[in-house]
Structures are given as structure tokens and as C-alpha cells.
N, C-alpha and C positions, 0 to 999 in steps of 0.2 A: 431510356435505355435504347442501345442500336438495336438495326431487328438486323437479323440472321441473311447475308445478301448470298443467293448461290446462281454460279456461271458454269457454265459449260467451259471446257478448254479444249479443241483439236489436237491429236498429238499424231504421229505415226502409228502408234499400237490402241489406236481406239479413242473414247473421248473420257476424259479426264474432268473431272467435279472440283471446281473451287469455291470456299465458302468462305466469305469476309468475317469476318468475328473481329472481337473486340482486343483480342490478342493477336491480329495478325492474321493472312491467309491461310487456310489450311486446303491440302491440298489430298486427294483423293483419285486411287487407279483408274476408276469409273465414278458412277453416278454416287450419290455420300453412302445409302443403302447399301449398294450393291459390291461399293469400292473399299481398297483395303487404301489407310494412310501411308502417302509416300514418305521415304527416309526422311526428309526434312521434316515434315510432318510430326511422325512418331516421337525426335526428340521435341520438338518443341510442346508438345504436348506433355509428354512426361514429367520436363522443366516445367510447365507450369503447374501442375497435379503439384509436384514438390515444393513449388514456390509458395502455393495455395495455401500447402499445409504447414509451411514454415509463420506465416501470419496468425494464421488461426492457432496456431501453437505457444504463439508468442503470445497472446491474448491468456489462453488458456494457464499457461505457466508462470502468470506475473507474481500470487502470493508466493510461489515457489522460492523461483529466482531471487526475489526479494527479501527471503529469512535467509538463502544461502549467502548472499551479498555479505550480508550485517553479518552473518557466524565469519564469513570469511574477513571481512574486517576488521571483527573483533581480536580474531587473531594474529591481526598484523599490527593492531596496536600493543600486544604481549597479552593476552588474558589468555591464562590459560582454562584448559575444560573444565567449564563451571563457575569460572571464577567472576566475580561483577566487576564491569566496569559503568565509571560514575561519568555523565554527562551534563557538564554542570554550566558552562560556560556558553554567550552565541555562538563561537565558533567550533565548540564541540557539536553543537544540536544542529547545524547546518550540515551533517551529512545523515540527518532522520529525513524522511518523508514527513510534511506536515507537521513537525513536531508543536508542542505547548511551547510560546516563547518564554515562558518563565519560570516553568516547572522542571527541578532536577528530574533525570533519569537515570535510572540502575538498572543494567540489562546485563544479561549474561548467557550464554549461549553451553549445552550440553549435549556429549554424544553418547549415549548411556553404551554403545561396542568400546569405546575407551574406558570409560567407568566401571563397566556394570551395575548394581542396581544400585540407586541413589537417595541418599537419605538429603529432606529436606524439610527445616526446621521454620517455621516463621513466627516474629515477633508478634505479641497477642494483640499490640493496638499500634497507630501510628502508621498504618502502614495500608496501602492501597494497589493492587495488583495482581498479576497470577501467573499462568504457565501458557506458552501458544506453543501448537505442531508445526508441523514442517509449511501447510499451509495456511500458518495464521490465524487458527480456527481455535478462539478460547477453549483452553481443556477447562472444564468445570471438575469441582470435589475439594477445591483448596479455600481451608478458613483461617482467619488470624488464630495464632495459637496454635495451629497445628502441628503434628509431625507425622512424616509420610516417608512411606518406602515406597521408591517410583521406579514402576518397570515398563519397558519396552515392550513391544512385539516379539514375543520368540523366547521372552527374559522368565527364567523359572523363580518362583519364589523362593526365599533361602529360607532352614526352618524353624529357626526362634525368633517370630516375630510381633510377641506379645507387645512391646513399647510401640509399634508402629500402624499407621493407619495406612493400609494397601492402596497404593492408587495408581491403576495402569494407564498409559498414554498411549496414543497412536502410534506412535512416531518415535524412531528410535534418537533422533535428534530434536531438542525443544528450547524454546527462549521461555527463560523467567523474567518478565518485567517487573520492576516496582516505581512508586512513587511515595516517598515520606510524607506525611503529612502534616505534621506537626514543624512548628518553625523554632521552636528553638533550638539552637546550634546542640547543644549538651543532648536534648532530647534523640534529636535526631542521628544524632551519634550511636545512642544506647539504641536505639532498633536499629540499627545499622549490622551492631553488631553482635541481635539475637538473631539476625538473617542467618542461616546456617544450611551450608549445601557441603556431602561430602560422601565419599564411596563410603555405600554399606559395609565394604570390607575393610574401612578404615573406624568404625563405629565405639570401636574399645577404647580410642585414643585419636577422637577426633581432628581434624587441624582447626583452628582458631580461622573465623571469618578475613578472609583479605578479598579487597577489591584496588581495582588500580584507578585512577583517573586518566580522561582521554588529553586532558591538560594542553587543549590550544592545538594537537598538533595535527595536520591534514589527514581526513580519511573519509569515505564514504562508503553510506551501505546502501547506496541509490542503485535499485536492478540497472548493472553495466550497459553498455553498448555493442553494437558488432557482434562477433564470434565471442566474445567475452561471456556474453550473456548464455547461450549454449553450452557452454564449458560447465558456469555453475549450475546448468538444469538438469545434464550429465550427471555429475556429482552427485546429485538428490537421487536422479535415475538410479544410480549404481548404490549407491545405498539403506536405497527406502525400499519397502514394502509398498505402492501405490495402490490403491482398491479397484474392483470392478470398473467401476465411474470411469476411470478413468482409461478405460484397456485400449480404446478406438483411439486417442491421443497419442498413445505409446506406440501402437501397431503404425502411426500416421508420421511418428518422427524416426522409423527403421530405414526406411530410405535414404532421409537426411547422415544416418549414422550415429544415429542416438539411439544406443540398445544397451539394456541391462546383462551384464556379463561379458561384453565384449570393448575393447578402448575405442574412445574416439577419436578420430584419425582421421578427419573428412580429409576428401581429394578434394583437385580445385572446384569441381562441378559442383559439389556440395558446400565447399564454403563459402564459392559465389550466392549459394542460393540461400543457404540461411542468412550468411549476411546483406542482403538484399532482404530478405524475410525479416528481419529482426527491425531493418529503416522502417520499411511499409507497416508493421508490426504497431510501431512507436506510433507510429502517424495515427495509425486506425483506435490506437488505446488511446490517445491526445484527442483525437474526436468524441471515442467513446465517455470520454468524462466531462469535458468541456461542454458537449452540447448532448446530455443523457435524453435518450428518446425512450423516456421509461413510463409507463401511468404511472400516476400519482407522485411523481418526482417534485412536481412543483409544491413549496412552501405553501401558497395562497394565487387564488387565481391573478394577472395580468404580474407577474411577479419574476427575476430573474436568481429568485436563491431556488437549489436544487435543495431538496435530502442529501446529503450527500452518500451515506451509507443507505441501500436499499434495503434492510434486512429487516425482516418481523419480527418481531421478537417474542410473539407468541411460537413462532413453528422458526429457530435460528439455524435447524439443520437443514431446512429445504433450500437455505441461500445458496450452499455451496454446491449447488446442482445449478446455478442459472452463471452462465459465461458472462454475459457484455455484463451485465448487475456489479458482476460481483470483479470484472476486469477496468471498472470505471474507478472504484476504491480503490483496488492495490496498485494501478497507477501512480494513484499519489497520498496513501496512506501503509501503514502498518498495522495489522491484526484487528479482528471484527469480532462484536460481542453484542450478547442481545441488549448489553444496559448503553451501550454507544446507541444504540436505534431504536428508544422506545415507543412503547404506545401511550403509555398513560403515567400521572408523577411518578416518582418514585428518586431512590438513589441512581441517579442518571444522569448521563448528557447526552445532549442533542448537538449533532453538528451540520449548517447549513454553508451552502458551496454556492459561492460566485464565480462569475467570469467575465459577465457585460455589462454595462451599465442601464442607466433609466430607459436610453431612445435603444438598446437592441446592441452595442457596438461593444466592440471586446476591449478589454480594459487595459491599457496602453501606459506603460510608465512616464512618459513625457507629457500627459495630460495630470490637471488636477479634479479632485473628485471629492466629493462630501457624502458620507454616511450620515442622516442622522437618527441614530436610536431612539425612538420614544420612550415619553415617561413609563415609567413601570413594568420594567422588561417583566417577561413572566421565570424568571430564575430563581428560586431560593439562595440560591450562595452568589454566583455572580456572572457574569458574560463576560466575554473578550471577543475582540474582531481582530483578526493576524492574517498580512499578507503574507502570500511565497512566490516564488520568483518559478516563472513558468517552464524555463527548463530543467532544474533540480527538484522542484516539487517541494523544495526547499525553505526557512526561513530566507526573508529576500535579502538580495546583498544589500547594503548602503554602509558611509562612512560611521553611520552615528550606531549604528548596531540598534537599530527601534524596528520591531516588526511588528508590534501591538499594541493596541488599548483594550483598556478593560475597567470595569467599576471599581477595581481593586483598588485602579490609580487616582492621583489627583485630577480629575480633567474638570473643564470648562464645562459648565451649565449652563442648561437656557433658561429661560422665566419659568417655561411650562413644565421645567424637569428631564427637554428632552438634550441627550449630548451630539454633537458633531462630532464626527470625527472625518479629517483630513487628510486625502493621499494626494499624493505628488511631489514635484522636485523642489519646492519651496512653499517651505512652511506660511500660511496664511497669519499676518497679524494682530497678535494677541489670542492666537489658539494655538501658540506652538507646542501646548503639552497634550493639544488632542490631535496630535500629529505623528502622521508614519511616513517615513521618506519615499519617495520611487526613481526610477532611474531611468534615462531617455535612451527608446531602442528597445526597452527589454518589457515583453509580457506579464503579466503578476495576476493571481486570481489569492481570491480571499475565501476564509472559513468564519464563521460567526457561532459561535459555542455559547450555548446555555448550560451550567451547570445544574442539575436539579432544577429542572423545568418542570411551572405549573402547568394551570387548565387552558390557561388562556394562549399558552405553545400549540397546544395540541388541538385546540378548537378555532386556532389560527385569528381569534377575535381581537391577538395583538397581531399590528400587521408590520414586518420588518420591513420599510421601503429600498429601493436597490439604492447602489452609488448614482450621483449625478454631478455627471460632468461639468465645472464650473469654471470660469473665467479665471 
């Protein structure tokens, strides 16, 4: 770090205090004590107090941003409030963060001031998933089979409500996710369509399930860019209730011109500085995940897989009180739960996060590289290892549309049980179905999923070795 350099400066009305910093000269009537900041001074100090807090803002407001994105795309693909849309295709799941490359998704976004209180019905089996707030933070109380009357902050209970199980949210706006489980086509139909969301005050004559598909065609719910992205944080600002936690955040973006009850309308000085804020922002969140400077983050010691979710899942409410933790995940994922980051077996998954290879070096699509998994993963149901392409956070682009293996599939074995799998731009000879394509020029880090992981995950005594770089 530089140290602090101060000079003296002669002037006609006495002597004048300059001090080198890291942002530039600053300059002082008199001695730094004594002296008051000259004009030039003053704003550039300002600017950067504001620049400061445009970073650290942008950190702090990632799960945010990122459920407003998705609502907001959702409805410019036509879903209207409430309604599911199916995400079934590669090219639908390339605008999720990290998505499953092989598992449909049903997601649908709800703003309970356009609804008001909302009945929501779910199929008794076949089906896996639940409700997130505005920041991504599993609402817990939802069972298969259930039916719930769900209300907002602020939302009074209406008063015959003997058929329903009360269940209030944080958040006046919330995502339902699901995942079908069952595979056959007819099966998955019929839960589809005991999925049931629809205004309480429609309850006498419900409307019939309808969801739309995203059907191939371009959109993204990847927290924006630029000034884009303060627009949707806006948005959330102006109509959320935000807590305590969070007052010194809010009181730190009034400056910038992000205030509840009033439009946003930055002047240029403000938009230079968020936008500016939002680059630096990205950069420092792409640090923050790629290289997580967290304890206990490492899988096993001399090892380059992260945890990738930091959360306990004995104590999952103290997560959302830790910034970089919890700013490393919603970089490049979507909503956090304690069964995503357990401690011990159970109905769970575990997900670990690359970035470099064996020697320390970041993992480069123009190189080729070999995984190989040992025998006897410690999974009950099954792994998969899924690259994403380093700027969308996204399934990775390639022609072939392949962005994973998994035990599920046919892949190559070795004598001893253990599998390769293979990244790079040309598939290796006679392993081309343990094969995920890469692209030269473009960054990629990977996730490696255990679904229901045993003892030997958690007591680390199976060891995942990293990618190595190969000829």
C-alpha cells in the first residue's frame, strides 16, 4: 500500500499542505490539521466518497438486482403476474446464472400490490422447489400438497380462511421456482398442472394453470450492466420495504440519487459515477468469486475447488448479514438455501467451484484440460461437472450445445472406475462422449454438483483432484 506523502507548497497567502494519495493530490489552505480543502479539492473528494459507495453498493445489491432482472425478463417474454414460464431448451437456460444443464425449470415471478393475496396450490409429489424474496433467500413453510394463502408485508388477512394454510413472506414481490421430477412426459404433465397460483379474490372460480415456454427466443435475467443495473435496484428501492440491515446502504446510495419516494433522474455527475461504479463494481465481484479469500472455502487442503456457497446451514439466517460471502454466490448464481450448503448427508446438494487448474493458472478456453473423477463419487443419486462461460456466468456458448457430464450419461470408464472428463476445443480420441467443448479467447470456470452427498463429501476422505492442463 502507498504511504501517505505530504509537502509543503509556498503560495502568496501563506503555506499550503499537499498530500500524495492514492487518488491524486489533494490539496489544503494550510497545514492538513489546520487547513480547510481547496475547491478542487472538495469535489474530488466528494466524487470519490460517491464513487466509493457506488462499488460497495454494487456488491451489496447483487441478489437484489438479480431476482429484479429475471422478474423483468420474465415479462418481456409475456408471463404475466404469477404466471410460469417453462425453461426447457440450451438456449432458454443460457440467460439463468449457473443453471442445471439438463434439468427443466419453472419459474414465475409475483407482485402480491397487483394480486393481492395469493392462493397457492401445489402437487403432492413429483415436484421439487419453493418460493425466494426479493433477495433470494429461501422463504421456508412450503410442503407438497399444500395450499397456502400468501401474504405480503402490509397485506391483511381476508376473513374465511378455514381451507388455507397462512403463509406470510417478506417481500411483497417473490419467485416460485420448481423442478419436476419425475420423467415421464404424461406424469409430468399432471403436476404441472396441480401447480396452482391465483388471486384469493379469484378463489370461487379459479383460472386453470397456464404457463408459457421461453421457446428458443433471446433474453436474459443476468444482473445488467451500466446504469441499467441501478435502474433495476431503483425499482426494488421504490417498492420494497428493505430492513434495518440494510439503512447505512440506502442512506449511502442518496447521493448517487437512489431514494425511496422520489424518481430517479441522475445528472451527468451521478451517472458518470454509478456508471463507473457499476464497471469497478463487476470487477471487484469477479475477484470476489473467482479467488474467495474466505476460511474454510477450500474443498480439501492443496486443492483448487471452492465451496462455492458459504452458508451454514445450521444458523442460514446469519449468511445474509456477511457482504463478500454472500456477493461471491449471487455473482454467479441464483437464490441460497440451507439444503444447497450442507453440513452433514441428507436430501441435499453440494456444489464446488473452479477457476484454475492443477499448476495455479486460470482456466483458459483455448487450452485443453482433463477432470478425472474417482471411483466412488460420494453421491447417492448422481454428479455432474458443468462449465459456464466467464462473462454471462452462464451455460458456455459452443456449436454442439454440451456443457456437461454426469454419471447419468454414457461416459468412458477407466479399469479403476475412475471417469475423465475432457475440456477444450477438440475433443480427445475415443473420449468424445466425456467431452465438453471450449472456445479460444474466452474464460469458463466450472461447478461440480453432488446430489445427496455421503460421509466421505463431508470428511473430504474422497478427494476431487483439480482440471490438468494437457497436451
Amino acid at each position: 500500500m502507498a504511504t501517505l506523502g505530504i509537502a509543503p507548497i509556498r503560495t502568496g497567502s501563506g503555506t499550503q499542505q499537499k498530500l500524495d494519495t492514492r487518488i491524486g493530490a489533494l490539496q489544503f489552505t494550510h497545514d492538513f490539521a489546520n487547513g480547510y480543502p481547496t475547491p478542487e479539492t472538495l469535489e474530488r473528494l466528494f466524487d470519490e466518497r460517491d464513487f466509493q459507495r457506488a462499488c460497495q453498493a454494487y456488491l451489496w445489491a447483487l441478489p437484489l438486482v438479480g431476482f429484479a432482472e429475471w422478474q423483468h425478463a420474465s415479462e418481456g417474454l409475456g408471463a404475466a403476474n404469477g404466471q410460469i414460464v417453462a425453461y426447457l431448451s440450451y438456449t432458454d437456460k443460457r440467460g439463468i446464472l449457473t443453471p442445471n444443464a439438463t434439468t427443466p425449470y419453472y419459474v414465475g415471478f409475483v407482485d402480491l400490490t397487483r394480486s393481492g393475496p395469493l392462493v397457492l396450490e401445489l402437487p403432492p409429489s413429483g415436484i421439487r422447489g419453493g418460493l425466494v424474496s426479493i433477495w433470494q433467500e429461501a422463504i421456508e413453510g412450503c410442503e407438497p400438497g399444500g395450499k397456502y394463502l400468501i401474504l405480503g408485508p402490509g397485506q391483511e388477512q381476508p376473513g374465511d380462511t378455514r381451507t388455507h394454510e397462512i403463509l406470510s413472506v417478506p417481500s411483497l414481490s417473490f419467485m416460485i421456482g420448481v423442478r419436476i421430477t419425475v420423467t415421464d412426459p404424461g406424469q409430468a404433465e399432471t403436476v404441472l398442472s396441480q401447480l396452482r397460483i391465483y388471486p384469493y379474490a379469484a378463489r370461487d372460480s379459479p383460472p386453470p394453470t397456464s404457463l408459457i415456454e421461453a421457446a428458443d427466443r433471446p433474453w436474459s435475467g443476468i444482473p445488467p450492466r451500466g446504469l441499467t443495473y441501478w435502474e433495476r435496484l431503483d425499482g426494488i428501492v421504490q417498492r420494497e420495504q428493505l430492513g434495518e440491515r440494510d439503512h447505512f446502504f440506502l442512506e449511502m446510495l442518496k447521493p448517487l440519487g437512489i431514494e425511496k419516494g422520489k424518481a430517479f433522474a441522475p445528472d451527468a455527475r451521478q451517472k458518470e459515477l454509478l456508471e463507473q461504479g457499476a464497471l469497478l463494481g463487476e470487477a471487484m465481484a469477479k475477484a470476489n468469486t473467482c479467488d474467495r479469500r474466505f476460511a474454510c472455502v477450500k474443498y480439501h487442503d492443496g486443492a483448487h475447488w471452492d465451496h462455492a456457497l458459504n452458508l451454514d446451514a445450521d444458523d442460514p439466517a446469519e449468511y445474509w448479514g456477511r457482504l463478500d460471502e454472500r456477493a461471491s454466490w449471487f455473482y454467479e448464481a441464483y437464490s441460497a438455501a440451507a439444503d444447497m450448503s450442507p453440513n452433514r448427508p441428507g436430501p441435499s446438494s453440494a456444489y464446488l467451484g473452479a477457476y484454475r487448474d492443477k499448476a495455479g493458472d486460470w482456466l483458459d478456453g483455448g487450452n485443453s484440460y482433463r477432470l478425472r473423477v474417482p471411483p466412488n463419487p460420494p453421491a447417492n443419486l448422481f454428479w455432474s461437472v458443468t462449465l459456464y462461460d466467464l462473462d454471462t456466468r452462464s451455460l458456455i456458448l459452443n456449436q454442439q450445445q454440451i456443457a456437461d457430464r454426469s454419471s447419468r450419461m454414457d461416459l468412458r470408464k477407466n479399469g479403476d472406475g475412475s471417469v475423465d472428463v475432457y475440456c477444450g476445443p477438440k475433443a480427445p480420441k475415443g473420449f468424445e462422449q466425456n467431452w465438453i467443448p471450449t472456445a479460444l479467447g474466452k474464460g469458463w470456470f466450472s461447478y461440480f454438483r453432488l446430489y445427496e452427498p455421503t460421509e466421505a463429501y463431508f470428511d473430504a476422505s474422497w478427494k476431487l483432484p483439480d482440471f490438468e492442463r494437457i497436451d
